[in-house]
C-alpha positions, 0 to 999 in steps of 0.5 A: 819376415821373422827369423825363426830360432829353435833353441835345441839346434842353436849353441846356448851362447846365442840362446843367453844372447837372444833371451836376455836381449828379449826379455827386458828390463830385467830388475837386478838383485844385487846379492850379499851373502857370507861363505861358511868360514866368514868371507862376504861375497856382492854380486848382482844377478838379473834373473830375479823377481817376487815369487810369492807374497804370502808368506814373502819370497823373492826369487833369483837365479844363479847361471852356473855354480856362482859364489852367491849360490855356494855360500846360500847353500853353506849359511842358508841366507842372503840379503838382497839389494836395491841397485841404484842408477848412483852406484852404477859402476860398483855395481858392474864392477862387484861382477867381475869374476873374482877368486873364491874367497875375495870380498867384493866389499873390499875389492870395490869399494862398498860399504856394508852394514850389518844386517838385523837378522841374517849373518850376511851384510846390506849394502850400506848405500842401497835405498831397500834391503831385502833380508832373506831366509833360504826356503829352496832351491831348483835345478834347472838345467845349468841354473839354479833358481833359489828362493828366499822367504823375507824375514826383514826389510829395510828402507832408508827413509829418505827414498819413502813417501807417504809410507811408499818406496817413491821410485824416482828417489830410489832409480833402480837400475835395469838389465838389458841385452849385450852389456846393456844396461837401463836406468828409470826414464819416463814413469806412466801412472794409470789405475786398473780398470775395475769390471762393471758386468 
């Protein structure tokens, strides 16, 4: 027997609740960004995924008026960052809801490098670093999806094989419900099917 929820008869908690235990895993963008007056901000998000591929854009969502969605809007860029199982704890750690104006960075101990071409900084640590151009942003509801066209890609070389992200080098870690979180596990391989009609 299922149990039937209609969303606009239940309190939006249990609906964040049920959603994001359902739609999982969940990639998660680990987002630098710098405040109009110079303050770096890291934090990560896991509404995120690629919107298109030409030109490039990727997508992610901030839930409620956060400080990544603040200064995107002030400076126009943000650096997005692969978030490896390695640095699990800082990762967690760059989600606490720190004062306006505080530096995650410093506050939890990453390392940042400079960025080739946007002013916010890359995690020094992260194996793929995605720097993004603001190109829109979309108001829905209590949320605000922005969009950033990538204007440079940096990948450590240690994580590349054959000119290819190997993924069980980077071991990119993933959102579930709860304070869940997931990490690589099994990886199945199998070409598509093409049409033979």
């Amino acid at each position: 027997m299922r149990i039937d929820v209609d969303p606009s008869q239940t309190d939006p908690t249990s609906v964040y609740r049920l959603l994001t235990a359902t739609v999982v895993p969940r990639p998660i963008a680990w987002v630098s960004t710098v405040s109009a007056d110079g303050t770096d901000n890291l934090a990560p998000h896991s509404f995120f995924t690629i919107a298109s591929v030409n030109p490039p854009v990727v997508q992610f969502t901030s839930v409620g008026r956060k400080d990544s969605l603040r200064n995107v809007e002030e400076t126009g860029a943000f650096v997005v960052n692969l978030a490896p199982e390695g640095l699990f704890e800082r990762i967690n750690a760059t989600a606490t809801d720190f004062p306006r104006g505080t530096s995650e960075f410093d506050a939890c101990g990453v390392e940042r490098e400079p960025s080739l071409r946007v002013k916010a900084p890359r995690v020094a640590a992260s194996p793929v670093a995605l720097e993004c151009e603001l190109h829109s942003t979309l108001r829905i509801g209590d949320s605000t999806v922005v969009f950033g066209r990538v204007v440079h890609v940096a990948v450590d070389e240690v994580y590349m094989t054959d000119g290819h992200p190997e993924i069980t080098r980077m071991r990119p870690l993933t959102r579930l419900g709860r304070n869940e979180w997931g990490t690589l596990g099994g990886v199945r391989e199998i070409a598509r099917v093409p049409y033979q009609g």
